[in-house]
ROGUPA-966794 format. One record per residue (C-alpha): residue number from 1; residue in three letters; chain; x, y, z. Coordinates in steps of 0.2 Angstrom, whole numbers, plus 5000, padded with zeros to 4 digits. Layout:
NUM Ala A X Y Z
...
END
This chain:
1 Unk A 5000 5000 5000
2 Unk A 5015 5014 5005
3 Unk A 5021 5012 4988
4 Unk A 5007 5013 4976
5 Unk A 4998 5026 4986
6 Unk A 5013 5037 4987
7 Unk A 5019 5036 4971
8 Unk A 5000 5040 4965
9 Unk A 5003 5055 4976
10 Unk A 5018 5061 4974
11 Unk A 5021 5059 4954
12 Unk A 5011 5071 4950
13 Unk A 5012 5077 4931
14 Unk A 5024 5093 4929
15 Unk A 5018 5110 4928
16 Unk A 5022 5123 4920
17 Unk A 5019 5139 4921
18 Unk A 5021 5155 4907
19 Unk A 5018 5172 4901
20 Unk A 5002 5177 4891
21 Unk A 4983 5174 4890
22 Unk A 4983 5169 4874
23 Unk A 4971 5156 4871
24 Unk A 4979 5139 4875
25 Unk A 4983 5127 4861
26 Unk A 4971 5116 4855
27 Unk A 4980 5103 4842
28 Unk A 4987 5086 4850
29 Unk A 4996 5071 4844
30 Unk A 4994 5054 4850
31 Unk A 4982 5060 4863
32 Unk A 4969 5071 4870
33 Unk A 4973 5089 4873
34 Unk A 4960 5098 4886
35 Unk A 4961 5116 4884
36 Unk A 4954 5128 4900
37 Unk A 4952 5145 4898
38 Unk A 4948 5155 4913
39 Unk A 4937 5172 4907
40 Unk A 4927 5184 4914
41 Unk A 4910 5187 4911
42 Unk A 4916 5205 4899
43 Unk A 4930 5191 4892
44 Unk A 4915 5180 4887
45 Unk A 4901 5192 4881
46 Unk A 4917 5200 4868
47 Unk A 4924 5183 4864
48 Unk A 4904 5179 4857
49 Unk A 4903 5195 4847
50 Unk A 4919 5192 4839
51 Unk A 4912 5174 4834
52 Unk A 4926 5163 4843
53 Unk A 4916 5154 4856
54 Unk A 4899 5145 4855
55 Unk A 4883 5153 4857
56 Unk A 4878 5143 4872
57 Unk A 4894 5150 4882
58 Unk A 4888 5165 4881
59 Unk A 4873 5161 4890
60 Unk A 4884 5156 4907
61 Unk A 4878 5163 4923
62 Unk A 4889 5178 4932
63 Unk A 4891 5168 4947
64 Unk A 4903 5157 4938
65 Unk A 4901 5141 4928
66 Unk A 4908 5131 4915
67 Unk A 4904 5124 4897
68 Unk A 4913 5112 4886
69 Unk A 4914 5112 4869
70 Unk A 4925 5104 4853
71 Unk A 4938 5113 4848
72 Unk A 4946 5102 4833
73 Unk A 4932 5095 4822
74 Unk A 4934 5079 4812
75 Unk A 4945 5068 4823
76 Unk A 4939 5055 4837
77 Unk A 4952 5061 4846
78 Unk A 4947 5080 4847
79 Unk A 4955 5091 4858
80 Unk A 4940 5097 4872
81 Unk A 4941 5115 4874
82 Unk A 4933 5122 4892
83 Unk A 4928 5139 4900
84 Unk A 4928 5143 4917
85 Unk A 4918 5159 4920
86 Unk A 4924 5171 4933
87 Unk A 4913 5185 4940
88 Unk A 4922 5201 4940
89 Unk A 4920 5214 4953
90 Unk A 4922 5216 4971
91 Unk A 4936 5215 4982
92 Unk A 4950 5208 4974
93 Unk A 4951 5191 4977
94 Unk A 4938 5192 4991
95 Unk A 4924 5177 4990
96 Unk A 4912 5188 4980
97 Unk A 4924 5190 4963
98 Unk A 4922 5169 4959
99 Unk A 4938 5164 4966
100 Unk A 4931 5148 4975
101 Unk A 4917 5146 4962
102 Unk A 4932 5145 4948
103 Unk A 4940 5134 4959
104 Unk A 4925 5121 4959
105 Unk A 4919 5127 4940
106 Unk A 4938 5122 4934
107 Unk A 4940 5106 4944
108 Unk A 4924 5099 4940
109 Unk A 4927 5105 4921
110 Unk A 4943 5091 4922
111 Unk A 4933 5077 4928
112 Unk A 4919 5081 4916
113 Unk A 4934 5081 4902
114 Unk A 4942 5066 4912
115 Unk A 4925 5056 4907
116 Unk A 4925 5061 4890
117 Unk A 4942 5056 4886
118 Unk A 4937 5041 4897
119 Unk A 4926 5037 4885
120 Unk A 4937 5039 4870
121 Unk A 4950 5030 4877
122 Unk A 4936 5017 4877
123 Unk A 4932 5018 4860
124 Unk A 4952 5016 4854
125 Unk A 4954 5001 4865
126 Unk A 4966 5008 4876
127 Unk A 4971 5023 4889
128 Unk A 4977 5037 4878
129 Unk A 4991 5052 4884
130 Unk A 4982 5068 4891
131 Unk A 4989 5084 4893
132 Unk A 4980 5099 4900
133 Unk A 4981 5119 4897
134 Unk A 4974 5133 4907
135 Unk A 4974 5149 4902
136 Unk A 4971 5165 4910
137 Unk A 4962 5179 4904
138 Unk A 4968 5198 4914
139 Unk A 4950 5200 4919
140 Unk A 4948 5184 4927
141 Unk A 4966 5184 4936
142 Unk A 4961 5201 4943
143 Unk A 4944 5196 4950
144 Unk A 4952 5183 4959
145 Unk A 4965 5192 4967
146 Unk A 4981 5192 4955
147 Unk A 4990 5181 4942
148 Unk A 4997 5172 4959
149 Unk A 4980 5166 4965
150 Unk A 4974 5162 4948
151 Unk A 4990 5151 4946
152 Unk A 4988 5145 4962
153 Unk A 4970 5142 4962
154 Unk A 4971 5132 4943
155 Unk A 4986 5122 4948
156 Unk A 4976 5113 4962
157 Unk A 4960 5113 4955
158 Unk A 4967 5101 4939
159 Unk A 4976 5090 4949
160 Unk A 4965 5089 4962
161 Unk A 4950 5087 4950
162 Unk A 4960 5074 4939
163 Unk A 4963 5064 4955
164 Unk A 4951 5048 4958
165 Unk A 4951 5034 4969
166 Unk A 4950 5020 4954
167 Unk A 4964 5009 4957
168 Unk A 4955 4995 4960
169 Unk A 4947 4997 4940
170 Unk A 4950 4980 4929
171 Unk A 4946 4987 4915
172 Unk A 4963 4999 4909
173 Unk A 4949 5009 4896
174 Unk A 4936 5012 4910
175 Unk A 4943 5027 4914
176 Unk A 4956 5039 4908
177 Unk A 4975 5038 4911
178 Unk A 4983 5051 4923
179 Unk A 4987 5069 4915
180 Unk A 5005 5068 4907
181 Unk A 5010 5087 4909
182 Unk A 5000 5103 4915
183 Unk A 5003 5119 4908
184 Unk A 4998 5136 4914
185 Unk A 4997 5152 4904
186 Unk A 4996 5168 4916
187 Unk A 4996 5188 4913
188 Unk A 5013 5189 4922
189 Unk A 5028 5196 4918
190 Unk A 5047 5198 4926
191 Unk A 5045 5195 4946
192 Unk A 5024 5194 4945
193 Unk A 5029 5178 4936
194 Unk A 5042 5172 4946
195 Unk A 5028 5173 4961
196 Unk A 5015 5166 4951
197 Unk A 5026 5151 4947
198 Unk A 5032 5148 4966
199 Unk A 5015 5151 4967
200 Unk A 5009 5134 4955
201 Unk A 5024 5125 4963
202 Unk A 5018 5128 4982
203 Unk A 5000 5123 4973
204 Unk A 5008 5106 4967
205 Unk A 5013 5103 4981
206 Unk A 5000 5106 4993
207 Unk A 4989 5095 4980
208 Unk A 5001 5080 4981
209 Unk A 4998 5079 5000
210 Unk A 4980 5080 4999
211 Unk A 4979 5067 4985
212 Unk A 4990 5056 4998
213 Unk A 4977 5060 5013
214 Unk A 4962 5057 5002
215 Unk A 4966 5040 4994
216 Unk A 4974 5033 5014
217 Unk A 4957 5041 5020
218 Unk A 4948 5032 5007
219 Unk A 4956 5017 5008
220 Unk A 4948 5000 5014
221 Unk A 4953 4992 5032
222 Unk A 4958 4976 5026
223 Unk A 4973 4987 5017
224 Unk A 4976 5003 5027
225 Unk A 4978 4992 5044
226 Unk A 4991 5001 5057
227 Unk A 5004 4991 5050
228 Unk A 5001 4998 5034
229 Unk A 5000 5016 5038
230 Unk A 5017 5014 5048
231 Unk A 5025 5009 5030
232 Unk A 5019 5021 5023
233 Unk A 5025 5035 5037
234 Unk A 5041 5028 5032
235 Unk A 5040 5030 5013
236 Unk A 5034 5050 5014
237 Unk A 5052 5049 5027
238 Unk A 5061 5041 5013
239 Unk A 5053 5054 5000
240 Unk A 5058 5071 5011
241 Unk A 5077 5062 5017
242 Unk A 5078 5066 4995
243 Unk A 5076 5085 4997
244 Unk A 5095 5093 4998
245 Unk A 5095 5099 5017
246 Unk A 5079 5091 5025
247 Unk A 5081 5078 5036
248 Unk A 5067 5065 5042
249 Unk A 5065 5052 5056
250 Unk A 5052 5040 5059
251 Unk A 5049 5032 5076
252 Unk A 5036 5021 5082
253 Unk A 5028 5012 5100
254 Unk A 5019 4999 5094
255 Unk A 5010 4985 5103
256 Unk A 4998 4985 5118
257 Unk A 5012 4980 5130
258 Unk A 5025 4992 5124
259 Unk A 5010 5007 5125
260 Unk A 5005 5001 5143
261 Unk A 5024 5003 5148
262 Unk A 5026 5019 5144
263 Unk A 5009 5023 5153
264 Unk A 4995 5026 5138
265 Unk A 4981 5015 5144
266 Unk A 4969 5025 5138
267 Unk A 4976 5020 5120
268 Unk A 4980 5004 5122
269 Unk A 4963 4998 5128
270 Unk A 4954 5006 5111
271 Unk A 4966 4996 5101
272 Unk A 4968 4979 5112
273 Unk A 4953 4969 5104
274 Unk A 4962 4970 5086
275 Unk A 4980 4972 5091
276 Unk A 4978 4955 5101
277 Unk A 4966 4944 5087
278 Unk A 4980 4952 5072
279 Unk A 4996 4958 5083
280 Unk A 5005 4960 5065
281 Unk A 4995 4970 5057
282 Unk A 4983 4977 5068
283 Unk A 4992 4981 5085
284 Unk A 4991 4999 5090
285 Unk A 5004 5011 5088
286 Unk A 5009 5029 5088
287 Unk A 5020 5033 5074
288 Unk A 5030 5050 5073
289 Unk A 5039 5058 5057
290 Unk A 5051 5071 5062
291 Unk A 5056 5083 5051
292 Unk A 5068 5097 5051
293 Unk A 5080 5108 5041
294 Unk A 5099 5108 5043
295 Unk A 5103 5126 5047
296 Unk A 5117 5135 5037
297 Unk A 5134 5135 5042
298 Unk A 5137 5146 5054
299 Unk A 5120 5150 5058
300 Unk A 5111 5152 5074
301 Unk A 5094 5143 5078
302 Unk A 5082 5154 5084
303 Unk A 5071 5140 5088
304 Unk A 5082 5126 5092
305 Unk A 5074 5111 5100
306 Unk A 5055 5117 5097
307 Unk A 5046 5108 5089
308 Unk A 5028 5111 5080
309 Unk A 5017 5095 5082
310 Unk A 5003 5088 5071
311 Unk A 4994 5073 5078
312 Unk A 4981 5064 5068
313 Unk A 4971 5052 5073
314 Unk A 4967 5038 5064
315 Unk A 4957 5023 5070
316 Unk A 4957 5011 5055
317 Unk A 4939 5005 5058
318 Unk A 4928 5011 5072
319 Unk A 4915 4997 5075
320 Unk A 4912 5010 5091
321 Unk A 4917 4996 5102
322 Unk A 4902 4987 5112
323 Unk A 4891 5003 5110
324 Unk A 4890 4995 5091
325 Unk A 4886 5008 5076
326 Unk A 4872 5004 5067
327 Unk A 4868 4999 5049
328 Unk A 4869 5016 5039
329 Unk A 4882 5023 5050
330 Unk A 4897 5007 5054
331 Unk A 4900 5006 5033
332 Unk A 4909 5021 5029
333 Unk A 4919 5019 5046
334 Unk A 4937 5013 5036
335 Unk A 4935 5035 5034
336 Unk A 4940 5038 5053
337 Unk A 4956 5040 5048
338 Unk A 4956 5053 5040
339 Unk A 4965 5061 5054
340 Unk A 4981 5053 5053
341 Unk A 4978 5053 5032
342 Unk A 4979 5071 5033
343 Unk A 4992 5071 5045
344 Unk A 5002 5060 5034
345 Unk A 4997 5071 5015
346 Unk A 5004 5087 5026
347 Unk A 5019 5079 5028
348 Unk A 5020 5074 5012
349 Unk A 5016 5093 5006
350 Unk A 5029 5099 5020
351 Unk A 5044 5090 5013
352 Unk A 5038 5095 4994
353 Unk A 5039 5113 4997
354 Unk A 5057 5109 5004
355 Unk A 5051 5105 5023
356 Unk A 5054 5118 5039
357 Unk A 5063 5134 5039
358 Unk A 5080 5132 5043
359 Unk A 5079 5139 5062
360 Unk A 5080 5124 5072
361 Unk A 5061 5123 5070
362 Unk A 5055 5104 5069
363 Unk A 5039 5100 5062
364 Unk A 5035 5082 5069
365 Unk A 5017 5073 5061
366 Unk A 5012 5061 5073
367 Unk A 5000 5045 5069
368 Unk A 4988 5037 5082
369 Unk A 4984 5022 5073
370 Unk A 4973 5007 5079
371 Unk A 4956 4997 5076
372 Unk A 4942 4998 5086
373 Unk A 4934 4982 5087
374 Unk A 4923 4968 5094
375 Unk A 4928 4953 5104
376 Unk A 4931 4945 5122
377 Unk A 4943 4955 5122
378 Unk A 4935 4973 5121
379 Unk A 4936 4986 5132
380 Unk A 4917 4991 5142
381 Unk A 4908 5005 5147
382 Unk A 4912 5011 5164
383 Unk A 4927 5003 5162
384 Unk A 4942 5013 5173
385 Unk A 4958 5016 5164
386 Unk A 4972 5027 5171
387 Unk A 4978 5038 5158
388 Unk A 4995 5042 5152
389 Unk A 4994 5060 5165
390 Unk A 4989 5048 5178
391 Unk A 4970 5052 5181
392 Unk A 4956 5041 5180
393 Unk A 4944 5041 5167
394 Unk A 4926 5031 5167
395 Unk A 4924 5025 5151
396 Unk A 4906 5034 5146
397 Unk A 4904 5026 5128
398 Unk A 4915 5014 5119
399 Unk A 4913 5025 5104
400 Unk A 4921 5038 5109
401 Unk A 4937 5028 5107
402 Unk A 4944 5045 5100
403 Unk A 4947 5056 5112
404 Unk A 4956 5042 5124
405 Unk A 4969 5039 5109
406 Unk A 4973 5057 5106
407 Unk A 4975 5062 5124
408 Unk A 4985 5050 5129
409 Unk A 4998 5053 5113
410 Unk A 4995 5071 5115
411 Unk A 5003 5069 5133
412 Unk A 5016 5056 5128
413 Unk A 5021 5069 5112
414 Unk A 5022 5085 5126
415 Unk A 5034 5075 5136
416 Unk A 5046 5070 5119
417 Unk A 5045 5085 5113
418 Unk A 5047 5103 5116
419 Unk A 5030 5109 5110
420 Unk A 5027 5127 5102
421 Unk A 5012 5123 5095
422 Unk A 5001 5109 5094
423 Unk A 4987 5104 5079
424 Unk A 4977 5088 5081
425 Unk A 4966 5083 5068
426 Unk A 4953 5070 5069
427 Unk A 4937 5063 5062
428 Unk A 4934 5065 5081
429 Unk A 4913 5065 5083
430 Unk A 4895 5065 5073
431 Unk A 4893 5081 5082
432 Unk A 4900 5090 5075
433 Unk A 4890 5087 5057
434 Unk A 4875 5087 5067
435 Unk A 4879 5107 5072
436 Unk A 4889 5112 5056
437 Unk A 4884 5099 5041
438 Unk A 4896 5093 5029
439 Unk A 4901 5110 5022
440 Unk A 4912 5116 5037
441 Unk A 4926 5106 5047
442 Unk A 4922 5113 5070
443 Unk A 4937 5123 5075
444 Unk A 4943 5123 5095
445 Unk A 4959 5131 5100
446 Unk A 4967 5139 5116
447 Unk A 4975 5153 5103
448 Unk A 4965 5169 5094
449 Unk A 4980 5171 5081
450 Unk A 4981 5152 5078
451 Unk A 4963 5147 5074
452 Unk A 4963 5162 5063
453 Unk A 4978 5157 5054
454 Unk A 4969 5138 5052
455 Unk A 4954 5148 5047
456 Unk A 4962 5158 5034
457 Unk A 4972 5143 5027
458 Unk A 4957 5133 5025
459 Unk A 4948 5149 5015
460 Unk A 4963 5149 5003
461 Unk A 4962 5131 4998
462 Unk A 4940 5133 4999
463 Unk A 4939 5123 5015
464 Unk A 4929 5129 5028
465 Unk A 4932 5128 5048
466 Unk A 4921 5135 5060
467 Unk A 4926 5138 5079
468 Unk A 4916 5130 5092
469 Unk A 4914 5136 5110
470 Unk A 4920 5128 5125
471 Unk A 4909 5134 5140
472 Unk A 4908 5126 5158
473 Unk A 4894 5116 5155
474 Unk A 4906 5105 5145
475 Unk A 4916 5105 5159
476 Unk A 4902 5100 5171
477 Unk A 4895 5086 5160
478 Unk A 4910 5076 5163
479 Unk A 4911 5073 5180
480 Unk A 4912 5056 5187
481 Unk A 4904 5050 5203
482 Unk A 4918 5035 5201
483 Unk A 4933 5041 5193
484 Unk A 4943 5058 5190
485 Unk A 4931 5059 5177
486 Unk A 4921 5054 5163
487 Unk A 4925 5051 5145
488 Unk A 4908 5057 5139
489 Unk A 4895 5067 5143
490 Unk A 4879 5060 5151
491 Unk A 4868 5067 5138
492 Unk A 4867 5069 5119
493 Unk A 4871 5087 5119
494 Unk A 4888 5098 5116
495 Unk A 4895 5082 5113
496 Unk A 4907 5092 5102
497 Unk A 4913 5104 5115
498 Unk A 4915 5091 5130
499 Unk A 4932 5086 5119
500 Unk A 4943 5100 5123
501 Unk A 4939 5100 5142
502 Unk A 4944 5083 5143
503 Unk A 4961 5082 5134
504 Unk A 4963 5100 5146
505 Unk A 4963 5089 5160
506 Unk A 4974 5074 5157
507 Unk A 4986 5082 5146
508 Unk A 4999 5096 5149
509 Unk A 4993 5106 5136
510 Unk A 4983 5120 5143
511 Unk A 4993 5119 5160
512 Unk A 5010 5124 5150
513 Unk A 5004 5138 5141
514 Unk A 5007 5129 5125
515 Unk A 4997 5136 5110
516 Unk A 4985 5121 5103
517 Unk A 4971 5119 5091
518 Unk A 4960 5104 5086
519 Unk A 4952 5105 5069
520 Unk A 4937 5091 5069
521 Unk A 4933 5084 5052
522 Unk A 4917 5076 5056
END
């Protein structure tokens, strides 16, 4: 599994990215060329007078949209010509000029072309080469914020909208091969071009980690056991040891006896049912990349021995334990993972765009990776584990199997590390869809700047966070008439917010003054 989903990750086609808004090329040879134009709506209405685009394309909303159309007649293997319609005015670059609507417009315009060649490829019996070309009219880079942006913003929607999960397809014409080159055409000139290419570069990269964290995410769990994921941790090591400068380590406590020796109860009980039917395979394990960049010769380290920490978690397959899911909600359960998938596509991403800053700063992507599962061997409710800080917790639901994995590694990783700044991210809870819907990722932190910054880096890759409160009802609902207290609430509501109060009191996070947030994907 590490190999073939890393490699689907990381070789991503080249892209390039140019001077001019000229209209991309539309002949091929061999293949099937898909040509992209980004255009205003002014772009559009002035393109239809002067007779170069269809009639119906004229016809697009303002709000953005796309339309396909044949740009080479008479060959089965005509080259598919696109536009992406960008509103115009506004705020540069502010939501109300298009930007996120050209975003989705554009990558759904490449799977829609994806299809289509599909489809040729089908007709000549066999995968045929695809290249793709976006150009960008000076209206439509300007609504969207710059030449930078637009770069930015096209760069990712192609290759994220080019990526599918389809490698278990038979059938090599059923869908189309992987693009072979991506070429961008931008109104830049001199150092506005130099940005708008590190700009693409910073894009590729950002979309090879997330094609990495959606296709571990989307993996089964008879392939992506803990086992698995540890190889691959180690092949995204192997990949950032080959930038000049970096250097990666991987470390890993695995087994339920090794995690009760050093103490993380809490973990090893969610994990012990698997780990001890599969000990291989399935075993639980905390598995920890960390990354750094060699400082120049001479050089002081401003930050020397800090260390920024992202945890993920990653439960394999939540059964929920002996508080069983029910049908419509246990099958899509291989997905709570996708903590510790996008823990491991950011490290991935990190290393691509040449890893930390050279000031002693380490960046360390930690994985809890385990299975919660069904058999004699099952933790209970009102079970009483000590936890890794050494309180006790009463055990509330054995589907909240979350919380007890990350706080437990949270404390282990504080005391390894010299934490600045700590992120976990986890498919933590149904609350949090129940509040905010599948649109918008809940948001807790201990830090204003930090949650902003996580807010505004989820705006400029068109992912939404929203920040939950923390009030001291939370706090109340977890108190324990049998332990230090509960690992639940008693009731259904706030379930969300009764998270961060108890990883507050059995870890050192909020007692040390470190800076921590927990993005919840569910």
């Amino acid at each position: 599994m590490s190999t073939s989903l890393l490699q689907a990750a990381a070789a991503a086609p080249p892209v390039s990215c140019e001077s001019g808004e000229a209209p991309a090329p539309v002949s091929c040879e061999g293949g099937i060329h898909n040509g992209f134009f980004l255009a205003s709506c002014e772009d559009v209405a002035a393109a239809r007078v002067a007779g170069l685009l269809p009639h119906d394309v004229a016809r697009l909303s303002a709000d953005g949209g796309h339309a396909s159309f044949a740009a080479e007649q008479g060959s089965a293997k005509a080259s598919l010509g696109t536009v992406v319609v960008v509103k115009s005015g506004g705020t540069p670059g502010g939501d109300d000029c298009g930007a996120a609507a050209a975003r989705t417009a554009l990558a759904n315009a490449v799977r829609q072309a994806r299809s289509t060649s599909g489809a040729l490829s089908k007709t000549f019996g066999e995968p045929l080469p695809r290249t793709a070309s976006v150009a960008c009219s000076a209206a439509a880079a300007a609504a969207v914020g710059g030449s930078a942006k637009a770069a930015f913003l096209a760069t990712q929607a192609v290759l994220l909208g080019d990526n599918l999960f389809n490698q278990y397809k038979t059938d090599p014409t059923s869908a189309a091969s992987e693009l072979a080159s991506v070429g961008l055409r931008v109104p830049a000139e001199g150092a506005d071009l130099e940005e708008a290419q590190a700009s693409s570069r910073r894009a590729a990269a950002l979309a090879a980690g997330c094609a990495l964290a959606r296709r571990t995410a989307g993996e089964g769990a008879d392939v992506a056991t803990p086992a698995a994921l540890e190889g691959l941790a180690r092949a995204v090591a192997d990949e950032a040891n080959r930038v000049p400068g970096l250097t990666a380590t991987v470390h890993v406590e695995a087994g339920e006896e090794r995690l009760v020796e050093l103490g993380m109860r809490l973990f090893a009980a969610v994990g012990q049912a698997a780990g001890r039917a599969r000990p291989d395979t399935h075993a639980p394990r905390l598995i920890t990349i960390t990354m750094r960049r060699d400082a120049p010769a001479g050089e002081g380290a401003a930050d020397e021995g800090s260390a920024v920490v992202c945890l993920g978690k990653a439960v394999c397959f939540d059964s929920g334990g002996l508080n069983l899911k029910p049908t419509g909600s246990i099958e899509e359960m291989h997905m709570d993972k996708g903590g510790g998938a996008a823990v491991l596509g950011a490290a991935l991403a990190t290393a691509l765009a040449g890893g930390p800053p050279a000031d002693g700063l380490s960046y360390v992507f930690a994985v809890a990776a385990c299975e919660n599962a069904i058999d004699a061997h099952s933790y209970k409710p009102h079970a009483i584990i000590k936890s890794l800080q050494g309180r006790t917790v009463e055990v509330g639901n054995t589907d909240a199997e979350g919380r007890l994995v990350l706080v437990d590694s949270m404390t282990h990783l504080q005391r390894e590390h010299k934490t600045k700044v700590l992120v976990d991210v986890a498919t933590l809870t149904g609350a949090c869809v129940i509040a905010l819907g599948d649109s918008a990722a809940g948001l807790f932190s201990n830090n204003d700047a930090l949650a902003a910054a996580i807010t505004g880096a989820g705006e400029e890759v068109g992912e939404t966070f929203w920040r939950l409160p923390v009030l001291p009802a939370h706090r109340a609902a977890l108190k324990s008439t049998r332990a230090d207290l509960r690992s639940t609430g008693k009731g259904r509501g706030g379930g969300a917010s009764t998270q961060p109060p108890f990883w507050k009191s059995l870890s050192r996070t909020a007692c040390a003054g470190r800076t921590w947030t927990s993005p919840a994907l569910a």
